[in-house]
Biotite code that builds the C-alpha atoms (Angstrom):
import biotite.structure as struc

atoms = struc.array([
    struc.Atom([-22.441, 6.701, 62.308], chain_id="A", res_id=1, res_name="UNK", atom_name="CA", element="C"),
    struc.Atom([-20.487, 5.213, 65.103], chain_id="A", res_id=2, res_name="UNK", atom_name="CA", element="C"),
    struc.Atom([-16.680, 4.967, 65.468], chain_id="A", res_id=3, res_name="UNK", atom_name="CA", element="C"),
    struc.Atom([-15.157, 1.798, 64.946], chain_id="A", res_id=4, res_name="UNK", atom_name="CA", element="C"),
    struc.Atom([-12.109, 0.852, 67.294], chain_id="A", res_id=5, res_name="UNK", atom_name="CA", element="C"),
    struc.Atom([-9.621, -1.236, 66.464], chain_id="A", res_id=6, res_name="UNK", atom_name="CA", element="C"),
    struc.Atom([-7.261, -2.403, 69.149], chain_id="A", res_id=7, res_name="UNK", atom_name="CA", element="C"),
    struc.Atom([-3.695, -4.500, 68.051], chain_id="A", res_id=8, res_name="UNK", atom_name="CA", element="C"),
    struc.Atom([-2.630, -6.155, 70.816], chain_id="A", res_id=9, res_name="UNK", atom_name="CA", element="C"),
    struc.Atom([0.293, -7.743, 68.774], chain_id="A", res_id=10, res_name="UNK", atom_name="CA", element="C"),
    struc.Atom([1.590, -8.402, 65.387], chain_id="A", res_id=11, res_name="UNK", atom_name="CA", element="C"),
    struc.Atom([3.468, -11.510, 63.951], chain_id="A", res_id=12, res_name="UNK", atom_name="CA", element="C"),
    struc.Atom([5.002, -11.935, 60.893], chain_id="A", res_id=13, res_name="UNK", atom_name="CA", element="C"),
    struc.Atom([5.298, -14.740, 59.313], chain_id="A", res_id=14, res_name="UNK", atom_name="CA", element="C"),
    struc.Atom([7.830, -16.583, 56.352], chain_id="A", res_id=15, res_name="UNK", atom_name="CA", element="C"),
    struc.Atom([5.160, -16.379, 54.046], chain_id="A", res_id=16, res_name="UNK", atom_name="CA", element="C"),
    struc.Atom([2.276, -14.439, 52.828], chain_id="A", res_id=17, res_name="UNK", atom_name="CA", element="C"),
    struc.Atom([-1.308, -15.197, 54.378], chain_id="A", res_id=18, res_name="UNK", atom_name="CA", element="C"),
    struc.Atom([-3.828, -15.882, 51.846], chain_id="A", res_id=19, res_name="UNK", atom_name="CA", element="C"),
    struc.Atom([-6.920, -13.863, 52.185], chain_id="A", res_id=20, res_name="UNK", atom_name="CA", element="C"),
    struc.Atom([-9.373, -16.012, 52.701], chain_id="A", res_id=21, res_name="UNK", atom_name="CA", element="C"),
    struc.Atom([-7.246, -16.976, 56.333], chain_id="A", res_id=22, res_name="UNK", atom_name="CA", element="C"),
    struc.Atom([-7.594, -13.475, 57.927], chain_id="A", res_id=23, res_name="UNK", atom_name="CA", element="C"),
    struc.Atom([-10.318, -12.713, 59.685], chain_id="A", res_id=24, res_name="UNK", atom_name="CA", element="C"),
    struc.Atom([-12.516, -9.179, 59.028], chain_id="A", res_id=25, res_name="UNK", atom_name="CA", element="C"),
    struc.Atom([-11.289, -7.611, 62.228], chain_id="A", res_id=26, res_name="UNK", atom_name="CA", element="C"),
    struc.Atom([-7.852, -8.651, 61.233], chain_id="A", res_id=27, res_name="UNK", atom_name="CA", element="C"),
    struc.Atom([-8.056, -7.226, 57.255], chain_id="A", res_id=28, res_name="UNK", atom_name="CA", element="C"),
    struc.Atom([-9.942, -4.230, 58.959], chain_id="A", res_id=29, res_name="UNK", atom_name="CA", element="C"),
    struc.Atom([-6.252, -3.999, 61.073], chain_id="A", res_id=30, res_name="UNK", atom_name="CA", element="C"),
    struc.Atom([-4.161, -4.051, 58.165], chain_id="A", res_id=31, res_name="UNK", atom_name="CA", element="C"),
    struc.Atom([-6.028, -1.950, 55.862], chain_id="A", res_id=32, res_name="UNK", atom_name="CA", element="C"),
    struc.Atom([-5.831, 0.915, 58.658], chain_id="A", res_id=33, res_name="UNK", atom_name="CA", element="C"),
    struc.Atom([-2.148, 0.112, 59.099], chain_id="A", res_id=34, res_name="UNK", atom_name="CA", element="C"),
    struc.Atom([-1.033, 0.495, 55.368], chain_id="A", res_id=35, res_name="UNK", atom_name="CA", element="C"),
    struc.Atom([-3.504, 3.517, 55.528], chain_id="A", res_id=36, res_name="UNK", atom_name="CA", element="C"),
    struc.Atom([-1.240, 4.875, 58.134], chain_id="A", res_id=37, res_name="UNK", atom_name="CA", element="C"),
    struc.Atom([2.134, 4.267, 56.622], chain_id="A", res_id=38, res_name="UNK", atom_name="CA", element="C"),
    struc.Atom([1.298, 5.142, 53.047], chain_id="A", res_id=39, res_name="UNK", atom_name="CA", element="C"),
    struc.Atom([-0.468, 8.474, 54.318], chain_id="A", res_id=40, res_name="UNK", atom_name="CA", element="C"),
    struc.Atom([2.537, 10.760, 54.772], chain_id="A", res_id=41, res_name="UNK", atom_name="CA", element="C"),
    struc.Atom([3.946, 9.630, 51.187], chain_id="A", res_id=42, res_name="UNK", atom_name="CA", element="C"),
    struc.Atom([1.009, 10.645, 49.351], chain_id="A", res_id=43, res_name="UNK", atom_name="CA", element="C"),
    struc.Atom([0.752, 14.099, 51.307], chain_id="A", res_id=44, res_name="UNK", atom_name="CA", element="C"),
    struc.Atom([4.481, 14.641, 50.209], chain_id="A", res_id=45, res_name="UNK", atom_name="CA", element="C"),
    struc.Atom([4.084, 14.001, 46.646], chain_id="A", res_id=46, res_name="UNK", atom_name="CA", element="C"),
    struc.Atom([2.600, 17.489, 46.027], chain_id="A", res_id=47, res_name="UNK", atom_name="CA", element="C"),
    struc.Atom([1.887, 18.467, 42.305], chain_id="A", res_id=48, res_name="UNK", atom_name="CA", element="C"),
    struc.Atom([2.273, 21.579, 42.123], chain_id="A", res_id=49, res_name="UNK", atom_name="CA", element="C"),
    struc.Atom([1.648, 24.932, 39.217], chain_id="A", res_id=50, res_name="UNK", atom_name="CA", element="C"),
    struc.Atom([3.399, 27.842, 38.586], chain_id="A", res_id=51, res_name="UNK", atom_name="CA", element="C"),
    struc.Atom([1.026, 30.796, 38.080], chain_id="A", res_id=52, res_name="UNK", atom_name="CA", element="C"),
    struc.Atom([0.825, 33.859, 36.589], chain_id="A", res_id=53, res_name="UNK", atom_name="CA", element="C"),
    struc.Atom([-2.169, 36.493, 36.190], chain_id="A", res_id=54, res_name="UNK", atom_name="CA", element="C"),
    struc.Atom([-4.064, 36.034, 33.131], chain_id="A", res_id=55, res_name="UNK", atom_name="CA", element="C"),
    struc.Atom([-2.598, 39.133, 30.818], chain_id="A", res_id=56, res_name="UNK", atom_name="CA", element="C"),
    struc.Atom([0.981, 37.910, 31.344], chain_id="A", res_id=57, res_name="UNK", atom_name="CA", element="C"),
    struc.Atom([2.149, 36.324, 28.155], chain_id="A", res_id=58, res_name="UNK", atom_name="CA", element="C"),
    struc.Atom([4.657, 34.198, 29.142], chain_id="A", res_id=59, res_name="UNK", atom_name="CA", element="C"),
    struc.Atom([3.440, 30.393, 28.618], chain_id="A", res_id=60, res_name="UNK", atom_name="CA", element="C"),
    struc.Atom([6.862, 28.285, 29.135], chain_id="A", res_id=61, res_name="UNK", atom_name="CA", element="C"),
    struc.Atom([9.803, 29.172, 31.771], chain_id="A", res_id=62, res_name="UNK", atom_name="CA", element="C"),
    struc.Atom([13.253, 27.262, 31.842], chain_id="A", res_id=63, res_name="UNK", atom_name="CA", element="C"),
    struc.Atom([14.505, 26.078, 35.177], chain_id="A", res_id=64, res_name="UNK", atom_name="CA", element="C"),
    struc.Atom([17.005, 28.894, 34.825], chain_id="A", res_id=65, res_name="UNK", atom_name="CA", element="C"),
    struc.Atom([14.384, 31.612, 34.243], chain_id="A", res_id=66, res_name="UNK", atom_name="CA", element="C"),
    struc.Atom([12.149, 30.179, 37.367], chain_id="A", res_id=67, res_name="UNK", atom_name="CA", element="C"),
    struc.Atom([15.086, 30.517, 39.549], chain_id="A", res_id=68, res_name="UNK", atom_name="CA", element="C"),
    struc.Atom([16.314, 33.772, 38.393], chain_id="A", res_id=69, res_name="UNK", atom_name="CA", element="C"),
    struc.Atom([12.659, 34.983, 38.921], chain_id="A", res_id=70, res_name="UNK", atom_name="CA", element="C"),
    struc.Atom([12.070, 33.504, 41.968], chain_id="A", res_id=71, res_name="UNK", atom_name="CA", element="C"),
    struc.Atom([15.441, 34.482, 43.662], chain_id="A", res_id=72, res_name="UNK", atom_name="CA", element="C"),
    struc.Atom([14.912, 38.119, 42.278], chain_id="A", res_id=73, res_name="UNK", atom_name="CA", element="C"),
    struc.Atom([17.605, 38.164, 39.767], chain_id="A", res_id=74, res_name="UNK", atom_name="CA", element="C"),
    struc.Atom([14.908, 39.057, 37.312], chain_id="A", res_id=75, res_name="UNK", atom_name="CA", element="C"),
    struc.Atom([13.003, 42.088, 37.808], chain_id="A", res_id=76, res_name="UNK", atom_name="CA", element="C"),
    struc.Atom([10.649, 42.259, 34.565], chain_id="A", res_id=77, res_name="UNK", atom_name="CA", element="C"),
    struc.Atom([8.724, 40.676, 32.654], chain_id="A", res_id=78, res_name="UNK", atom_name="CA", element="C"),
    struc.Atom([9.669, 40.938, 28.481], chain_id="A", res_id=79, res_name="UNK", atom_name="CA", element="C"),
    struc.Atom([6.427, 43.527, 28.408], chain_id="A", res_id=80, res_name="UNK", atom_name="CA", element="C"),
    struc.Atom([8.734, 45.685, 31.225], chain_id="A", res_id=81, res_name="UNK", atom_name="CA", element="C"),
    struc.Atom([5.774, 45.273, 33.578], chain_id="A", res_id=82, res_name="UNK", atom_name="CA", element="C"),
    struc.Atom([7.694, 44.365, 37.086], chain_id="A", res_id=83, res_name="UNK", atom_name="CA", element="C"),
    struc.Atom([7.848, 40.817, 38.613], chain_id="A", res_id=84, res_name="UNK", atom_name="CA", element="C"),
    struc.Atom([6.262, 40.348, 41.635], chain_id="A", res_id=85, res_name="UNK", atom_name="CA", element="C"),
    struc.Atom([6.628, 37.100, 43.391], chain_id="A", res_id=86, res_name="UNK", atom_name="CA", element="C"),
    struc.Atom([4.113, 34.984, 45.575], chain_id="A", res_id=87, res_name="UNK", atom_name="CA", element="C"),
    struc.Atom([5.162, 32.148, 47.516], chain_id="A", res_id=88, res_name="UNK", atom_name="CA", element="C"),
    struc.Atom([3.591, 30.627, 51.124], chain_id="A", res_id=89, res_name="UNK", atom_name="CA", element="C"),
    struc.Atom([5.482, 30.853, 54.364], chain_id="A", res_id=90, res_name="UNK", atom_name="CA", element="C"),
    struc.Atom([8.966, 28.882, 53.886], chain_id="A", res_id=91, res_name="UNK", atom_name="CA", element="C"),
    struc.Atom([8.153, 26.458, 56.845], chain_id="A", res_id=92, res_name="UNK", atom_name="CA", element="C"),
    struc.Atom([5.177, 25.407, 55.517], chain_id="A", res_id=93, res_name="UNK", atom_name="CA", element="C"),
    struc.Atom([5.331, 21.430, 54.228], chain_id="A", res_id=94, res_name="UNK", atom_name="CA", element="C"),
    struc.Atom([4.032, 22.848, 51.116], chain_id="A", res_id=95, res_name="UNK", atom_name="CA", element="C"),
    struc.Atom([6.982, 24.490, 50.054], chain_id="A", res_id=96, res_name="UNK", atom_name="CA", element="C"),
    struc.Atom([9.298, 22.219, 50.794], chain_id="A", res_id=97, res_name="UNK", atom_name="CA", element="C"),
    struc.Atom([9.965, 21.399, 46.570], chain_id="A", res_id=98, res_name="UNK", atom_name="CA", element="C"),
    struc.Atom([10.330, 24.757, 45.950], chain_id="A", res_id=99, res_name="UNK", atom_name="CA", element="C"),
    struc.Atom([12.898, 25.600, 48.828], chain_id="A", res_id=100, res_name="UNK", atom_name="CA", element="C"),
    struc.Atom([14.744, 22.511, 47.516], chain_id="A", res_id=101, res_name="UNK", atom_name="CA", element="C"),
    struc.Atom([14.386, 22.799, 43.470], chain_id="A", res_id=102, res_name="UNK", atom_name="CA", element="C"),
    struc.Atom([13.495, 26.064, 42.937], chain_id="A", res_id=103, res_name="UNK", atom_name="CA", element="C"),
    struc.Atom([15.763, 28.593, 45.769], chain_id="A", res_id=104, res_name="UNK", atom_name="CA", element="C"),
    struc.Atom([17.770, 26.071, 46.823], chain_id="A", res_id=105, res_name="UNK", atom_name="CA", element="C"),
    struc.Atom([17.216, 27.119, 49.884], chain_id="A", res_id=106, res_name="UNK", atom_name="CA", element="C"),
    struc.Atom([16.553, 26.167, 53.994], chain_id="A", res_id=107, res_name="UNK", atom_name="CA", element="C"),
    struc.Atom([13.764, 27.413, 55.300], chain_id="A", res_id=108, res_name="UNK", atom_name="CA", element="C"),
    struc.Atom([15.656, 29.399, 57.744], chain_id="A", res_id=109, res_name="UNK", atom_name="CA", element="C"),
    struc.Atom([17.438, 30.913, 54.738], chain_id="A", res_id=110, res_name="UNK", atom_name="CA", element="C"),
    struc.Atom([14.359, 31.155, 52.338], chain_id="A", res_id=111, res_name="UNK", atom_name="CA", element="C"),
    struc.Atom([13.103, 33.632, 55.551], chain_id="A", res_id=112, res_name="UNK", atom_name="CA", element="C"),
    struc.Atom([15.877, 36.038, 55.829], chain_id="A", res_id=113, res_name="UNK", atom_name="CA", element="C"),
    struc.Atom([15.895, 36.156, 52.345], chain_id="A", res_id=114, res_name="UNK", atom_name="CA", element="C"),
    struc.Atom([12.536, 37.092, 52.127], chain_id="A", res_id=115, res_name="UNK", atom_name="CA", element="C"),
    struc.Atom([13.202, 40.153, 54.809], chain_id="A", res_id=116, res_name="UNK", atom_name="CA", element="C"),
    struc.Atom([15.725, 41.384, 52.141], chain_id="A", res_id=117, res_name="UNK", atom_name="CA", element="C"),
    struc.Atom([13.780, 40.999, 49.686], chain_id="A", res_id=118, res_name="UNK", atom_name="CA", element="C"),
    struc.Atom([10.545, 43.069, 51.181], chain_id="A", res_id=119, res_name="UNK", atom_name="CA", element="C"),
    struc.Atom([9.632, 45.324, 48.131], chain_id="A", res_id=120, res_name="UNK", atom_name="CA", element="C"),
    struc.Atom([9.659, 41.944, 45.940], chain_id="A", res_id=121, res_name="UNK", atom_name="CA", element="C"),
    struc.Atom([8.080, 39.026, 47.438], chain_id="A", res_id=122, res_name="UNK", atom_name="CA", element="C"),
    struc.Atom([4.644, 38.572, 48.917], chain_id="A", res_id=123, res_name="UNK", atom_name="CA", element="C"),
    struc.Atom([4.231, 35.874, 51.452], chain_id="A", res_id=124, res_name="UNK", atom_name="CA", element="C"),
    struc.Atom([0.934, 34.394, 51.834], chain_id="A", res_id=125, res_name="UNK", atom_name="CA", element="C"),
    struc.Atom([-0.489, 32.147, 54.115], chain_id="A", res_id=126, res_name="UNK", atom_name="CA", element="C"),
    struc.Atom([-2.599, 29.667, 51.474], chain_id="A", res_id=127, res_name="UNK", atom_name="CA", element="C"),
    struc.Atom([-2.756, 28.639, 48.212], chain_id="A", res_id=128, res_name="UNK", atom_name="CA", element="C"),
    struc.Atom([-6.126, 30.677, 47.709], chain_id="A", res_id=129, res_name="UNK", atom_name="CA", element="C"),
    struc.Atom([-4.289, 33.978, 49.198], chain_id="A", res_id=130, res_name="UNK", atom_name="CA", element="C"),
    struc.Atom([-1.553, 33.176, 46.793], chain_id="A", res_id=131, res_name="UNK", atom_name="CA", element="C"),
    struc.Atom([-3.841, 32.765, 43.496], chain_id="A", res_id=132, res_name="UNK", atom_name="CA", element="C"),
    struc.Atom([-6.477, 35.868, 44.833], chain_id="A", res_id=133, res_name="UNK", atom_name="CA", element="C"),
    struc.Atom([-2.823, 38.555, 44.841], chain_id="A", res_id=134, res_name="UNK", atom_name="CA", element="C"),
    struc.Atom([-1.837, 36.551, 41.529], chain_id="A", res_id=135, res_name="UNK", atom_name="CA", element="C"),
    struc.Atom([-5.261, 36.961, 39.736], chain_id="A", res_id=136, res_name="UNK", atom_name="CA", element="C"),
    struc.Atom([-5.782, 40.455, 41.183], chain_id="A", res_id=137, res_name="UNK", atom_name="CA", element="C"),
    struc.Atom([-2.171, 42.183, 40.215], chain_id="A", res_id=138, res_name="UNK", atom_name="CA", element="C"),
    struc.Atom([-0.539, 42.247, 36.617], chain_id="A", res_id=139, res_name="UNK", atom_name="CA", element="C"),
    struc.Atom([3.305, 40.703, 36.680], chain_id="A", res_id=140, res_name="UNK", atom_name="CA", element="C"),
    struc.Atom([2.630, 38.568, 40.027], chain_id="A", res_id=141, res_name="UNK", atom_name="CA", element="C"),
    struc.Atom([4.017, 35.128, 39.886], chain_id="A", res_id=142, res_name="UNK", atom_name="CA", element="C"),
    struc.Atom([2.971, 32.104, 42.604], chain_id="A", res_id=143, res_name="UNK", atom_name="CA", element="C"),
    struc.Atom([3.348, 28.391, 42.692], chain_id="A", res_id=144, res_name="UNK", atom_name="CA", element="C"),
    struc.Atom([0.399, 26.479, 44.272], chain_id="A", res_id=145, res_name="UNK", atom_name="CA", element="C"),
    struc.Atom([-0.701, 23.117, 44.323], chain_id="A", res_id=146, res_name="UNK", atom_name="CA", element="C"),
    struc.Atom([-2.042, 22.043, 41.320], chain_id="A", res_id=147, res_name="UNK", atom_name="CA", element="C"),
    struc.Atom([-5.445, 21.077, 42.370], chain_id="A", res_id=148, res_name="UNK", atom_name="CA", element="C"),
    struc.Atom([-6.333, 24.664, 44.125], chain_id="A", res_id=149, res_name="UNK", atom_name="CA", element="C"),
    struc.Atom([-6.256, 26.027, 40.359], chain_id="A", res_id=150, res_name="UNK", atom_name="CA", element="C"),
    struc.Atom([-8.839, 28.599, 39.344], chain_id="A", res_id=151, res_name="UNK", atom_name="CA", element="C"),
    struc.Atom([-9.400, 29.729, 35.980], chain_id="A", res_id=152, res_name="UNK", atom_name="CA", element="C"),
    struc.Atom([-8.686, 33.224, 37.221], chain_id="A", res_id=153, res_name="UNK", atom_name="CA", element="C"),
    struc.Atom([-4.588, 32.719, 36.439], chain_id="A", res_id=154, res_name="UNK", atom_name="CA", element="C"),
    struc.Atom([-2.661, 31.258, 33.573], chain_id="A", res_id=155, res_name="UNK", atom_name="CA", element="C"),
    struc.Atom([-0.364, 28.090, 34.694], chain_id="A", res_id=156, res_name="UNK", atom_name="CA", element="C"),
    struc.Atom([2.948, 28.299, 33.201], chain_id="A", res_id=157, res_name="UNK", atom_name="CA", element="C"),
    struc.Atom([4.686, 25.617, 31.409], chain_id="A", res_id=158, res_name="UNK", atom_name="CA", element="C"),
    struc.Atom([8.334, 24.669, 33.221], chain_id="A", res_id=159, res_name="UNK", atom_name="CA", element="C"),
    struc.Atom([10.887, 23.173, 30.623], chain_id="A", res_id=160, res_name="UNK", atom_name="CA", element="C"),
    struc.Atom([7.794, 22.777, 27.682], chain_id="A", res_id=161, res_name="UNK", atom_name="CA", element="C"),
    struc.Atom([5.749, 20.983, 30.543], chain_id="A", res_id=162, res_name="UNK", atom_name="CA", element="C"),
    struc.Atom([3.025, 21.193, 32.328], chain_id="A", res_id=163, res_name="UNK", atom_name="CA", element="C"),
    struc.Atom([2.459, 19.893, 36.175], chain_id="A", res_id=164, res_name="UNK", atom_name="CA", element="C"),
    struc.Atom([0.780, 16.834, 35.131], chain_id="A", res_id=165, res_name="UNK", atom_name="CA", element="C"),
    struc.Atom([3.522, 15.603, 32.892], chain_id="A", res_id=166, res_name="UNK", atom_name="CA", element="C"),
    struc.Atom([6.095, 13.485, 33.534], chain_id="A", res_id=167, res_name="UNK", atom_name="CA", element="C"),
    struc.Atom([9.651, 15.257, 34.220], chain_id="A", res_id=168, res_name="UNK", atom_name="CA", element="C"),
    struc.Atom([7.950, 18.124, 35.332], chain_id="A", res_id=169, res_name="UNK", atom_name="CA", element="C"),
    struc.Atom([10.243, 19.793, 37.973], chain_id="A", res_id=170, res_name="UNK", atom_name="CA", element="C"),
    struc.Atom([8.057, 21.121, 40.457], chain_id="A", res_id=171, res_name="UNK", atom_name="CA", element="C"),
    struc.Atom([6.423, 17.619, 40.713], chain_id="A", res_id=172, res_name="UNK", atom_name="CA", element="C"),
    struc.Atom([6.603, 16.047, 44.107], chain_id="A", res_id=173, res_name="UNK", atom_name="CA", element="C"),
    struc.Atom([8.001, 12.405, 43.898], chain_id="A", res_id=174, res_name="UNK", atom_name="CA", element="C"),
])
């Protein structure tokens, strides 16, 4: 399969739209790329993405409240005692953007230093797969990864009564 270039050696806009049938196949070939380009970065942002726990933990539905008191290590068990450990990705990675901003409320610069306080408590991991392999493999552990890495080896936790595919769920990226 070859490559196919496309060169644009200008654009003009005009007062009114062009009906199909007047573009040529090079020039829909152009514009398809072009909206391709620009729409790109705004469906990479939208993340969906699942909070996670290991499959024994009981706990189906967190509040907002509870996820951030979790997640900023205000709470340090679980209601069976058994000790919260928490799983996120590196703080400057695009994924965790949402969760810096709705979840720690939190820069990345900040989410970093206070993950150096926070040693004993917090796990960093460098992909979704590392973060659902500690969650799956240790009892209290609690990650958030993109929805669509999901293995049935961890439980996904409702937020607020909802799930990552409902509307109004927080942790949804739009």
């Amino acid at each position: 399969m070859g490559l196919v270039k496309v060169a644009v050696t200008s654009v003009t806009f005009t007062a009114g739209p062009i009906p199909a049938r007047m573009l040529t196949m090079p020039q829909k070939r152009t514009i398809v790329l072009l909206l391709g380009a620009l729409l790109t970065p705004a469906l990479l942002s939208a993340k969906q993405l699942a909070v996670v726990t290991d499959t024994s933990n009981s706990t189906a539905n967190l509040t907002t409240a509870e996820l951030v008191k979790i997640f900023t290590i205000q709470t340090h068990n679980w209601s069976d005692g058994k000790p919260v450990i928490v799983v996120i990705r590196d703080p400057s990675s695009s994924d965790m953007e949402i969760v810096l901003r709705k979840v720690l409320n939190m820069t990345p610069v900040q989410a970093r230093a206070f993950i150096q306080t926070h040693k004993a408590n917090v796990v960093v991991a460098d992909s979704d797969q590392a973060v659902l392999k500690f969650v799956a493999g240790n009892r209290g552990a609690i990650g958030i990864v993109d929805l669509y890495s999901l293995t049935k080896d961890v439980t996904v936790v409702k937020v607020n009564g909802k799930l990552p595919v409902e509307q109004g769920y927080l942790l949804r990226g739009n």
